[in-house]
N, C-alpha and C positions, 0 to 999 in steps of 0.2 A: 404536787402529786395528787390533790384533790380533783382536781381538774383532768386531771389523764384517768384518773378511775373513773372519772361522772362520765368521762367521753366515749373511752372505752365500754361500760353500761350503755350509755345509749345508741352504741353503732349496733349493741344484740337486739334492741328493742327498738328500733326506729321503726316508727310506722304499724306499731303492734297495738296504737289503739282501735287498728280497723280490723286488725287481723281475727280477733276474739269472734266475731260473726260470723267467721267462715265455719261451714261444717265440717265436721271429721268424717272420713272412711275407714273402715278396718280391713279395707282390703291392698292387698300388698303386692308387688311383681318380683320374682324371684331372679328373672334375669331379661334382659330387653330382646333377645332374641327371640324368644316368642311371638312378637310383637314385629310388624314391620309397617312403621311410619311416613314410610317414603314414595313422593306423588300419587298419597291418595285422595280417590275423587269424595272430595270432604264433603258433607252435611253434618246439621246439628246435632243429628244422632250419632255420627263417627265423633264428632267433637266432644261429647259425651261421653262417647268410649276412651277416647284416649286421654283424656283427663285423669280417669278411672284408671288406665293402666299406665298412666308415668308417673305415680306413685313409686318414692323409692324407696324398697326395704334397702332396711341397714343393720346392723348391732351397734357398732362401734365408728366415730370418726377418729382422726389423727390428721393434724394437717398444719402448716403454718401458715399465717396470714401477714402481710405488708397492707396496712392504712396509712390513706392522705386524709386528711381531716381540715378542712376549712371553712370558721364562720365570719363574721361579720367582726370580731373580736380577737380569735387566735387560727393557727396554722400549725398543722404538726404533718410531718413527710415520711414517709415510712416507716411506721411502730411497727417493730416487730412484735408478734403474740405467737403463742403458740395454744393450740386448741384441740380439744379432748373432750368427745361427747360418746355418752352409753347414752340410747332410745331412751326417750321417756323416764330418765333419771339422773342426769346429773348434766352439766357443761362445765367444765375445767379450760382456765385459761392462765398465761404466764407474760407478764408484761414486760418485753426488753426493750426498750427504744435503745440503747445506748450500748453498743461493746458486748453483747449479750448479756450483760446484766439486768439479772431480775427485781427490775422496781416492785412491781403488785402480782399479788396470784389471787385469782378470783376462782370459786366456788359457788358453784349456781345447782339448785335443785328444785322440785315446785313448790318447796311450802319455806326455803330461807336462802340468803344470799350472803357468802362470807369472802371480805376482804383482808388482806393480808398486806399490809404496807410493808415492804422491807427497808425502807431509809428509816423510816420512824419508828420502826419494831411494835408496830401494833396490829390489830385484829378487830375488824368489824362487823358485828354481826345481822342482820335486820332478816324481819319476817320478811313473805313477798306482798303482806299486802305494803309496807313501807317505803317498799321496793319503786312501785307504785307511785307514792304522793311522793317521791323523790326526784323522779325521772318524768312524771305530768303523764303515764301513762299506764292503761292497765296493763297489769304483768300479766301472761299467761304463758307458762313456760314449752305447755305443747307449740304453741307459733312464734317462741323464738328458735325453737330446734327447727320448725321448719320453715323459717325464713336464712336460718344458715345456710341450711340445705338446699335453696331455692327447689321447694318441692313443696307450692300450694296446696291445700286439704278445701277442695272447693265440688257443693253440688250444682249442678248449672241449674237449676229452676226451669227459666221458662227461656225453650229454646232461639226463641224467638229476640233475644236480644244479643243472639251472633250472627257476623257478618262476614263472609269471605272473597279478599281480592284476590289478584292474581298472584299475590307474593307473604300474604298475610291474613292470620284469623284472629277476630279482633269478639270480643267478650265483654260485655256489660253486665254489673252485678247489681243493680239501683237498691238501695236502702234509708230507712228512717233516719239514721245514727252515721250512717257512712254511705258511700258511692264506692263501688271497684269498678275495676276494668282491666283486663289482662291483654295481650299480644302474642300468640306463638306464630313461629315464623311454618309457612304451610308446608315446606318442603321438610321431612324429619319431627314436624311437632316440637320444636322446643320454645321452651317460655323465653320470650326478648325483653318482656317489660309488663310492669305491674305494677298500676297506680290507685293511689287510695286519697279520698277525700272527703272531709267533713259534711255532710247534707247540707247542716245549716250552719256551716261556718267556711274560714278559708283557710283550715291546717290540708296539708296533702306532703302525700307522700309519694316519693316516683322510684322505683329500682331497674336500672337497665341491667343483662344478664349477657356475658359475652365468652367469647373463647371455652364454648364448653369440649370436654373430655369424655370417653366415653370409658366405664368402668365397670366393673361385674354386677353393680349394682345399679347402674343404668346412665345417663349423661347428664354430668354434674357442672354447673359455671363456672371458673374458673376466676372470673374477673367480674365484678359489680359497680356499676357509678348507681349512686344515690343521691338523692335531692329528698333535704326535708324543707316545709315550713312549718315553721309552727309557732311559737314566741321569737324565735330567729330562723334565718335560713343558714342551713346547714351541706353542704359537700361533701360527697366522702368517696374516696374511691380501694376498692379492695379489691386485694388479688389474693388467690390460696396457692402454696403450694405445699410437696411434699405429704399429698394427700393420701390418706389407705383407709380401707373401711374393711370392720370387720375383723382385726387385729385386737391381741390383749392389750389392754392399757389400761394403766392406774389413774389415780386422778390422788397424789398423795397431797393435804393440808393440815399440816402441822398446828 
């Protein structure tokens, strides 16, 4: 059971030691129709822009998610979770792999992380800097919210390191600490993939982004494959459903 919480933890935080660099926006979009994405005649300055405006406001998620999870070690095929995030305070999640029973309920906010074992009847509780030297990566709980949400918080610097084909806008973010690089597909703008890697080492992270949905609060993926390296390499593939945003929800931990 240890093992399926440390996995579970790090499917929220994979690849979130590069994510910390990115800058924040305070600016939000209220609904996508505003907005029309579709075969425009792109430069870096559109690219700019629409970075800027597919930003997703939200209040509240609700949604359940199906993980495949394969390392070099173990295999696990469809865990079910279910997941419950309020902005910028809190991530709730409910571990059923089996029958719908609830193995672990995890409790995530930005300053502590509380586990709940239900076979064992116990309760875990650790700061987030713990969090951290637990999992070999920094926690920051603003980019695990928005790496669930596949909705980067990214300023482009210098416009000069995008490139547009006939089918693809491709984004380089060069850094001391980390290397990014993103992909939105040109037709519609949406993110396809987003990869992260050590400057001066060889962890990377890759997340491909698929089947997205369009929602009041703008178009969300549906389905993610992931590739980490790092001390192992990791697989993971995830799908959401029964998604709502914007709905009351508790996040009850006893």
């Amino acid at each position: 059971m240890k093992k399926i919480s440390h996995i579970i933890l790090s499917l929220l935080c994979l690849s979130l030691f590069t994510l910390n660099s990115c800058h924040t926006s305070q600016k939000a979009v209220n609904s996508e129709k505003e907005y029309s994405f579709e075969d425009m005649n792109w430069s870096p300055e559109k690219v700019a822009w629409a970075i800027e405006k597919r930003q997703i406001d939200y209040h509240t998620l609700s949604a359940r998610l199906h993980i495949d999870f394969k390392s070099e070690e173990k295999e696990f095929n469809n865990v079910t979770t279910y997941l419950r995030m309020k902005k910028d305070s809190v991530i709730w999640l409910s571990v059923r792999p089996f029958l719908g029973i609830e193995m672990l309920r995890i409790f995530i906010t930005p300053d502590s992380i509380k586990i709940r074992n239900n076979i064992k009847g116990r309760t875990i509780v650790r700061g987030s800097e713990d969090f951290a030297d637990i999992l070999h990566v920094p926690f920051a709980f603003s980019a695990v919210q928005s790496l669930i949400m596949g909705n980067p918080k990214l300023a482009l610097g210098k416009k000069k390191n995008i490139e547009i084909d006939s089918t693809t806008i491709h984004a380089q973010f060069p850094g001391k600490l980390v290397q990014r690089s993103f992909e939105w597909t040109k037709k519609g703008f949406l993110l396809r993939k987003s990869y992260y890697k050590e400057t001066n080492g060889n962890k990377y992270a890759e997340q491909n982004f698929e089947d997205y949905k369009k929602f009041k609060v703008g178009q969300v993926s549906l389905k993610r494959n992931i590739v980490v390296e790092a001390k192992k390499k990791i697989k993971v593939h995830l799908s959401f459903d029964k998604v709502k945003f914007n709905v009351p929800v508790t996040f009850p931990f006893s």
